[in-house]
N, C-alpha and C positions, 0 to 999 in steps of 0.2 A: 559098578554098573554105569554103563554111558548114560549122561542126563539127555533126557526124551528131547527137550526145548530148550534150546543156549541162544543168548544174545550177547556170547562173550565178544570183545573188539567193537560193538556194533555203539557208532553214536546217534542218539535219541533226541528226538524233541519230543516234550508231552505237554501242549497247551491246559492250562486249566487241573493244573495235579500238583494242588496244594489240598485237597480234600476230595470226598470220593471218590468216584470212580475214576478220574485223573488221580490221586494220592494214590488207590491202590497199581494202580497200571505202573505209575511210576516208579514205585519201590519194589515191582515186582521186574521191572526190567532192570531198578539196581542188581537184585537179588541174583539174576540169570547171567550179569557180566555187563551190562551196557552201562556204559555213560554218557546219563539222563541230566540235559537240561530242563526247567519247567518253567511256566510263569503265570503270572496272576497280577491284579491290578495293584495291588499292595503284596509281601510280605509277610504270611501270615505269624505271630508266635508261638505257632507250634508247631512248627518245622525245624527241624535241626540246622544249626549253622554251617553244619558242611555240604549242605543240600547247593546244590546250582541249580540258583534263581534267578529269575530276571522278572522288575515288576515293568509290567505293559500295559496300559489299554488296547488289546488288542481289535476295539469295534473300532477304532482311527486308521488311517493308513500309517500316522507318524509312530503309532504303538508297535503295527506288524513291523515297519522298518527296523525300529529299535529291538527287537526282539532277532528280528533277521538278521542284523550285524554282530547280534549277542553271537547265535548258534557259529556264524563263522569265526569268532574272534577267541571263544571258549572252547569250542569243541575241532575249530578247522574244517567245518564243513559236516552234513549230516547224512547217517546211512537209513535212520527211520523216525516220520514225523508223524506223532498221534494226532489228528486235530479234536481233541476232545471239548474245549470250548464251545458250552451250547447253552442253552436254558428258556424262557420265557417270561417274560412280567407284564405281561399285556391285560389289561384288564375282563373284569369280564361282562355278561352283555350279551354275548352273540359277534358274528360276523359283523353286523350293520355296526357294531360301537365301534368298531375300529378305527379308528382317527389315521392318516397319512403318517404321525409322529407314532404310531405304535407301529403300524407294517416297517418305517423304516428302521426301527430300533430291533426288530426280531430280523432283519436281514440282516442288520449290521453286529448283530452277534451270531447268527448262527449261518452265516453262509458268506458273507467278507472274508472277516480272519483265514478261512482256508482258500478262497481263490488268492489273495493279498502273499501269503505268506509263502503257496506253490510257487508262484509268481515269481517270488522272489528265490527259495531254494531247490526248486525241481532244473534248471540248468546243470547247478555243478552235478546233479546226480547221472544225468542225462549223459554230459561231459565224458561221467566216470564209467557208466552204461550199465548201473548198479542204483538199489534202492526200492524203500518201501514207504507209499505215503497210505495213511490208513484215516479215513472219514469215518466220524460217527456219528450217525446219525440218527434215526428214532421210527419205531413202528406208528407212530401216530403222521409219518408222511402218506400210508396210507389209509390210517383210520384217524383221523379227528376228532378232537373232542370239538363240537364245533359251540360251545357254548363260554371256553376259554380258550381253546389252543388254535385256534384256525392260522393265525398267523407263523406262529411257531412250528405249526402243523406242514404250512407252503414253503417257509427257509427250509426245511428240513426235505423236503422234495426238491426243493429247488439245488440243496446242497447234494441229493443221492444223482440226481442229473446231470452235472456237471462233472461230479466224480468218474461217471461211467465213463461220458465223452474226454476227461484227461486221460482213462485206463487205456482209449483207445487209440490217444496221440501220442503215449509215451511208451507205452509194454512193448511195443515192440523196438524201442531204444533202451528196454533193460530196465527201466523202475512199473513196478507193482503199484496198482491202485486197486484198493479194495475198502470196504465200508462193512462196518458194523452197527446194528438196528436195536439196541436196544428195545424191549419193555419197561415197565415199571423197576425200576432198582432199589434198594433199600440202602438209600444214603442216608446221613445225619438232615438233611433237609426232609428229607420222604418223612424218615422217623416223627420230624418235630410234625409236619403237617398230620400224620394218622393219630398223633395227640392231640392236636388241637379239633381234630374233628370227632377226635370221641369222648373231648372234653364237653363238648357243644349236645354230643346226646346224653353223657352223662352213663355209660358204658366205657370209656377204657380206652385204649390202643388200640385192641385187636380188633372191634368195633370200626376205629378208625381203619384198621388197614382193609378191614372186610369190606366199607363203604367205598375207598378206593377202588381194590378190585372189582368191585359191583360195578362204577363207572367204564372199567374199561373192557366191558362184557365180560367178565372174569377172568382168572387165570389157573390153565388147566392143575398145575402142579399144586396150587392151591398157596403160593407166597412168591412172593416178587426174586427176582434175581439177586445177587449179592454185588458188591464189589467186584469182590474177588475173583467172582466168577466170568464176567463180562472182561478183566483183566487178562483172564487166563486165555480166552479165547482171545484178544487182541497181540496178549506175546506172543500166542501159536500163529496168529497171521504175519508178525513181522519177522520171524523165521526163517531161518533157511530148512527148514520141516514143510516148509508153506512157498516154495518157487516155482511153480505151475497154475498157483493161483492167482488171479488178477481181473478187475473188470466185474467181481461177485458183490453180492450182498449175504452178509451174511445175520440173521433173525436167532436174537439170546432175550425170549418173551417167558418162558413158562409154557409155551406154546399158548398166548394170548390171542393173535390172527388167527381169526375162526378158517379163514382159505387156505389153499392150496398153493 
């Protein structure tokens, strides 16, 4: 039987897929045929040594460079780029605590690296009049936690804005922009924080995870999304299953956005 979703031929970039949801995306587009560069600030030791890596700080300009000369120099040029590099450390407080050096430090991871790195490799796609750059980005760009994520919360709007207005300067020279929104996922981070927070009431995990979901008005399915899953939905977009889409957002919550 013909496999559904092939990314045979196809070269990959996946920022940030030494663990989670990058680690699953990436070894799922091994899996389908592609050859998958990744990168991370270090090297992690537990990745296999035939993994193609490249370490980068990718919140520098001199980080994306280096990364941008990697995908040419190892792969020859790229047919599809995850930008899955995201996160938050912003302390918490509220809005008002936010200092100038937190807003710049939540831009500079989560919505830099992907204009820096288009920047740099969406020409030769353009050239070739082929390609698929795929933003992920997060349902909290429309719902906030506004007590920790505010910041995190506006990169991440900031980075689904920008993505639409590149969908709509390049699709029609033949590369695809499309964005994926995340909910809640159940990474090895997720995991350790619904421990640590249902170590603090003295109930459990699952406690933890119920408090999480609590914060983010619940989640209908009743547990966070997977890896795997948000992966799977990412190969399906960088596909040739997926060439009439472009310019979309596409929402893998549990159905958490109470709206329409």
């Amino acid at each position: 039987m013909t496999q559904f979703v092939s990314l045979e031929g196809k070269r990959a970039l996946v920022t940030a897929g030494t663990r989670g949801t990058g680690a699953a995306t990436a070894g799922l587009f091994r899996d389908l045929g592609a050859e998958v560069l990744t990168s991370a600030r270090e090297r992690p030791a537990t990745i296999d040594h035939d993994v193609s890596f490249v370490a980068a700080d990718l919140t520098s300009a001199k980080g994306c460079d280096i990364l941008a000369a990697a995908v040419r120099d190892r792969l020859g040029g790229v047919d599809v780029v995850v930008h899955m590099l995201g996160g938050s450390s912003a302390p918490p407080g509220g809005s008002l605590a936010l200092t100038d050096a937190d807003w710049e430090r939540e831009l500079a991871l989560n919505l830099m690296p992907a204009v820096r790195l288009d920047r740099a490799l969406v020409p030769d796609m353009v050239a070739r009049g082929s390609g698929v750059i795929i933003h992920v980005t997060s349902i909290q760009r429309i719902m906030p936690l506004p007590e920790a994520t505010t910041a995190y919360a506006a990169a991440k709007a900031a980075l689904s804005a920008y993505s639409k207005a590149l969908s709509k300067d390049i699709s029609p020279r033949g590369v695809r922009v499309v964005r994926v929104s995340p909910g809640w996922i159940e990474t090895e981070a997720a995991v350790r924080l619904a421990e640590r927070l249902g170590a603090e009431s003295g109930a459990g995990i699952e406690e933890g995870k119920r408090q999480i979901m609590a914060a983010l008005g619940g989640i209908p399915i009743g547990r966070p999304s997977s890896p795997e899953e948000v992966a799977s939905l990412i190969a399906f977009l960088a596909s040739d299953r997926a060439t009439s889409i472009t310019g979309s957002e596409f929402v893998i919550d549990g159905g958490t956005v109470p709206t329409v």
